[in-house]
N, C-alpha and C positions, 0 to 999 in steps of 0.2 A: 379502125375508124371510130371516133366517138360518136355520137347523137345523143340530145336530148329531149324527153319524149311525153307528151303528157298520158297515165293511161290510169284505169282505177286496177287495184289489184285485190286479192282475199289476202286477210290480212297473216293467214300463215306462211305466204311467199316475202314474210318482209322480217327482216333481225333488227332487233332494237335494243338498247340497253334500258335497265331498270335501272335509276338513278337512286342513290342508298336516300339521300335528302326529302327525295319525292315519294319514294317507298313507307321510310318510317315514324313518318308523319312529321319531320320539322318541315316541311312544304304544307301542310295541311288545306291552309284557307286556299291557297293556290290550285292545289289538289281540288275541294271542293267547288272554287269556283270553274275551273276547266271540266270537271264531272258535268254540271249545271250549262255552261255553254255546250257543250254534246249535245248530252239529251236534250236539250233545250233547240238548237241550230243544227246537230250532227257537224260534219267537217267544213267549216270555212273557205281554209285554204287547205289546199295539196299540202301533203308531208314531203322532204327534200332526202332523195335518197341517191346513192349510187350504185352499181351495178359492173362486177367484175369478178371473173371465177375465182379469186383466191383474193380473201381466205373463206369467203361464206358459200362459198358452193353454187348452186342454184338461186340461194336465195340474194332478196335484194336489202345492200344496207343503207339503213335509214340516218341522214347527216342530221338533218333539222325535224323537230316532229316527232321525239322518242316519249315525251310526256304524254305528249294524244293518244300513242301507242298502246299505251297503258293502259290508257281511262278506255278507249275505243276495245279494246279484250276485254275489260271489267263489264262494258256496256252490252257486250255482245254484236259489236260491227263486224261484218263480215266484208263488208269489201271498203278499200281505202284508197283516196283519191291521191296521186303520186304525181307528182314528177322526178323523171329519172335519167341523171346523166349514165348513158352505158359507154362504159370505158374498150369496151372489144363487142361494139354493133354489129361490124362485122364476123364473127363466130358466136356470139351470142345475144341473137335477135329478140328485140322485145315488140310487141302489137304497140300503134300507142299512136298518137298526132304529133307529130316528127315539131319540135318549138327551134325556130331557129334564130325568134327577134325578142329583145327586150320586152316589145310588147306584145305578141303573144305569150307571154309570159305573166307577164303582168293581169292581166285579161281573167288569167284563176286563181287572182286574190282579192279577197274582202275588201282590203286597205292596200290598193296597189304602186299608191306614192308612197308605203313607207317598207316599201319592198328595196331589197338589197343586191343586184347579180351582178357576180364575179364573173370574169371571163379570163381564160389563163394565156399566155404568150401565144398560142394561135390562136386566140377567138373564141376558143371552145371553152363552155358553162364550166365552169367546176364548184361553184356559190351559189345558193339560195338565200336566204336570210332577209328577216324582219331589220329594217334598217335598227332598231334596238337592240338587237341581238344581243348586245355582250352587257348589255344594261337589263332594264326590264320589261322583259318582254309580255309577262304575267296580266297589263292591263289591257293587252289587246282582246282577251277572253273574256274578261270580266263584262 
């Protein structure tokens, strides 16, 4: 069974990647300006993660939202606001507000018209994304 779920988690239960760009400063002012929205607002929107035993184990992997990730550890956030599709809900149960429409969905975003969701040949979530997504997403934090 999949579900997708809305719930806050600590942010050690969540795998993200360190992006080399965003790391070693050719991202910087971007870098800087997302630092400044944190501390400034904390998290906006939920980070877009998914949720299946292989290959991350217990923990949960993060699709959209790996920037924040970063800056949200540098900051010291300990818990982080999620949505999460789980791909095996049925053997690997998560707490959380079960989302089952567009608009509840929408509902945990800052800017919810310019929100993105995929649904895959049954219906079921497998997309979150800033309708910018493959463009630049960078001024939504600024």
């Amino acid at each position: 069974m999949i579900e997708t779920i809305y719930t806050e988690l600590p942010i050690e239960k969540i795998t993200y990647l360190e992006r080399a760009e965003f790391m070693d400063g050719t991202e910087q002012s971007f870098r800087d300006a997302l630092t400044a929205s944190l501390s400034k607002y904390g998290f906006r929107d939920p980070v877009y993660c998914w949720y299946n035993s292989k290959p991350y184990g217990d923990k949960i992997h993060i699709i959209v939202g790996n920037n924040r990730m970063v800056v949200a550890k540098e900051l010291g956030i300990k818990t982080i606001p999620t949505i999460v599709t789980n791909f095996k809900a049925d053997e690997l149960p998560l707490r959380g507000q079960v989302l089952e429409t567009d608009a509840e969905i929408k509902k945990l975003f800052y800017l919810p018209d310019q929100l993105h969701i995929r649904r895959d040949k049954n219906g079921d979530i497998d997309q979150v994304t800033p309708v910018s997504y493959k463009g630049n997403i960078r001024n939504k934090y600024v």
